[in-house]
C-alpha positions as a printed Julia matrix, in Angstrom:
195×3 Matrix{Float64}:
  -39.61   89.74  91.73
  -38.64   86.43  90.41
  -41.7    84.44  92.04
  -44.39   86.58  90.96
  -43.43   86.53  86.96
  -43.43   83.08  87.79
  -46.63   82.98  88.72
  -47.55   85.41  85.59
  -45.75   83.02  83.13
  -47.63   79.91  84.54
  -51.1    81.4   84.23
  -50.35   83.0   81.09
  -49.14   79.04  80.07
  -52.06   77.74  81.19
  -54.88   79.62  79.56
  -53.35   79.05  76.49
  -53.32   75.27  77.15
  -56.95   75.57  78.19
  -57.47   77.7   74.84
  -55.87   75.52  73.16
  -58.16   72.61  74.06
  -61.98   74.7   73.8
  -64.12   73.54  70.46
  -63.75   75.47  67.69
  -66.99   76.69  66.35
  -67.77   79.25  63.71
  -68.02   82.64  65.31
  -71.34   84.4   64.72
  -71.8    87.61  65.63
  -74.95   89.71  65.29
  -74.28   93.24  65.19
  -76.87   95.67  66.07
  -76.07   97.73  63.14
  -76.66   94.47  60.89
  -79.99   93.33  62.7
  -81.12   97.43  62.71
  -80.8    97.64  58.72
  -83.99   99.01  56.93
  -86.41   96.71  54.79
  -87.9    98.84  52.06
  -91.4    97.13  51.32
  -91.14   97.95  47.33
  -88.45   98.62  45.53
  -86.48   98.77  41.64
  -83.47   96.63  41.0
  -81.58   96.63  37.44
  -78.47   94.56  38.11
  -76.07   92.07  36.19
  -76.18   88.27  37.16
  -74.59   84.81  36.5
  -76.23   81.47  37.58
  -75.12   77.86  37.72
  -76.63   74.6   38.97
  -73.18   72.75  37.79
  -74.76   71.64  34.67
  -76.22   75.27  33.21
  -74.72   78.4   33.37
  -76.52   81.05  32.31
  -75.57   85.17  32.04
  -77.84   88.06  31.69
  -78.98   91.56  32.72
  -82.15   91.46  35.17
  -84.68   94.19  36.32
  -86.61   93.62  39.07
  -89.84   95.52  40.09
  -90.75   94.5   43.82
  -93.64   95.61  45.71
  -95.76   93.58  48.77
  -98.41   92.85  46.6
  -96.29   92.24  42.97
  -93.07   91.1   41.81
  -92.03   91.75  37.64
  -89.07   90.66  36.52
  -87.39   91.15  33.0
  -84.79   89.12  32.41
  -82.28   90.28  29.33
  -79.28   88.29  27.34
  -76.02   89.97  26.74
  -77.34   91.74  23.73
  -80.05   93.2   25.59
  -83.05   91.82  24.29
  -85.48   90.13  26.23
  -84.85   86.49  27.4
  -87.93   86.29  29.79
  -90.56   88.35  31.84
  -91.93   86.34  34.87
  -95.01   88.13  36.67
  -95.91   87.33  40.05
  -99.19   88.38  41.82
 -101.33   87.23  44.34
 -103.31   84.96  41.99
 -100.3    83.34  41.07
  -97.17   83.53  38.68
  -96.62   83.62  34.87
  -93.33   83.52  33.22
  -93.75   84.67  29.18
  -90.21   83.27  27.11
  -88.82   85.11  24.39
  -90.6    82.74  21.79
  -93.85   83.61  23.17
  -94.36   80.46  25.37
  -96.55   80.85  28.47
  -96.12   78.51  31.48
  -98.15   79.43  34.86
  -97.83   78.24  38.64
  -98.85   78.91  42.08
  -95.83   80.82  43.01
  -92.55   82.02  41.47
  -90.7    80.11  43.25
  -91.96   77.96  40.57
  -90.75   79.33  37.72
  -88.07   81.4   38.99
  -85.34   78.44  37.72
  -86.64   78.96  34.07
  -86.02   82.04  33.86
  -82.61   82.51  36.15
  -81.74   78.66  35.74
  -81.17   78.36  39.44
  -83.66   77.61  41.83
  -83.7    80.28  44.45
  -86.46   81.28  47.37
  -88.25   83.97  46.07
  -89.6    86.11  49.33
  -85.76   85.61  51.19
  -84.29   87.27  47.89
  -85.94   90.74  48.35
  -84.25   90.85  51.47
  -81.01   89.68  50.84
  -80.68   92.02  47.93
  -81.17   94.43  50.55
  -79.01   92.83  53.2
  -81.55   93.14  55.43
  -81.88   89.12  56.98
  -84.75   87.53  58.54
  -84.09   86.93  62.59
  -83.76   83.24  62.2
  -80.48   84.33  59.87
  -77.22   84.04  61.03
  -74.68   86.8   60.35
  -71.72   85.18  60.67
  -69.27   87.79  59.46
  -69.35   91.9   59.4
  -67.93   94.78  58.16
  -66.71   97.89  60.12
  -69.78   99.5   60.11
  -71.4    96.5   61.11
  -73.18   95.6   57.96
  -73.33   92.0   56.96
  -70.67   90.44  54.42
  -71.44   86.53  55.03
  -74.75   85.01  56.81
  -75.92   81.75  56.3
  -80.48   81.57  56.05
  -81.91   78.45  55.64
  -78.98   76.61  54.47
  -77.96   79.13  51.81
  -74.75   81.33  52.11
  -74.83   85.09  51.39
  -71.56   86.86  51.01
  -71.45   90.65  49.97
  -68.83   91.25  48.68
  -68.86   94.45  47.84
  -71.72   97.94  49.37
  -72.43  100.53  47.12
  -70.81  103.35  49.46
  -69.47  103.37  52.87
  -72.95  103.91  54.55
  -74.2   102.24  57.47
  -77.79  101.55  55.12
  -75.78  101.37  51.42
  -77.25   99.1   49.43
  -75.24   95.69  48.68
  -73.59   96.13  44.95
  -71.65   92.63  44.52
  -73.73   89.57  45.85
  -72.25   85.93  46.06
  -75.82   83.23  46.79
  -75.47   79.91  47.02
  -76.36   76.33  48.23
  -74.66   73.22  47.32
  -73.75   73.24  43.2
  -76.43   76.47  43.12
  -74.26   79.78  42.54
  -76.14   83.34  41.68
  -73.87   86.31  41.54
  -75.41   89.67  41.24
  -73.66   92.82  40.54
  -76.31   95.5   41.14
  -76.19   98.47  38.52
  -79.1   100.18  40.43
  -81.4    99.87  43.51
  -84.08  102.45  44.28
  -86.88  101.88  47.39
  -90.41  102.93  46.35
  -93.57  104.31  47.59
């Protein structure tokens, strides 16, 4: 009996050591239920955000109308009027400030920093508010029902921190974004796909 735990102890001793000595990498893992998630092609969003470069900070409420062919979004201050609308079609975008100033561009991408005073990429947002990640995404962390709670896309880190039920397709609620000194947190109030 002796020689055989022996043996058991020295292999056991042994793959540790050899454990011990692998790379360590960050673990990825794609779960099925994370890559299966539904995209809705338009939707509503009314939600509660906070943005900082490391030199602005800015705070607001933020509805967000999101279909394939139009994106609206109203941006309000803490006293609920309106801060900024910025309208995005296929001719282009248009952002329209509180004072009446009009400023125009190709894309919103554009002028999305004006009006959330962080700059981030506008077509990847619509699905990240839905967790719902490109392929080229990596999920590097779920939850147990396999929904995503951290991947990385294009550089930028999404954590969600919080789902608005337990439900494999629940919409994320508490969203942390952000790349280098660029930090977006949205809390969403509401989300609601559309025809």
């Amino acid at each position: 009996m002796r020689r055989p735990h022996r043996l058991l102890l020295a292999a056991t001793a042994a793959s540790l050591l050899l454990g011990a000595c692998a790379p360590l990498s960050p673990q990825i893992r794609h779960s099925g239920a994370a890559q299966q998630r539904q995209q809705a092609a338009a939707f509503e969003l009314e939600g509660r955000l906070s943005a900082s470069d490391g030199e602005r900070a800015a705070s607001g409420r933020m509805e967000w109308l999101h279909s394939p062919t139009r994106d609206s979004w109203t941006l309000l201050n803490p006293l609920g009027q309106i801060a900024a609308q910025l309208e995005q079609d296929a001719s282009g975008a248009e952002l329209v400030t509180a004072d009446g100033r009009r400023y125009r561009a190709g894309s919103a991408d554009s002028l999305l920093p004006q009006l959330l005073g962080v700059e981030v990429p506008v077509a990847r947002l619509a699905q990240w508010v839905q967790a719902a990640p490109r392929r080229e995404a990596e999920i590097r962390e779920t939850d147990g029902s396999g929904r995503p709670t951290l991947l990385i896309d294009a550089g930028w880190r999404i954590a969600y921190l919080e789902y608005a039920d337990n439900g494999i397709n629940a919409a994320p609620r508490l969203m942390d974004i952000s790349r280098g000194d660029t930090r977006l947190r949205l809390f969403i109030d509401r989300w609601t796909p559309t025809p």
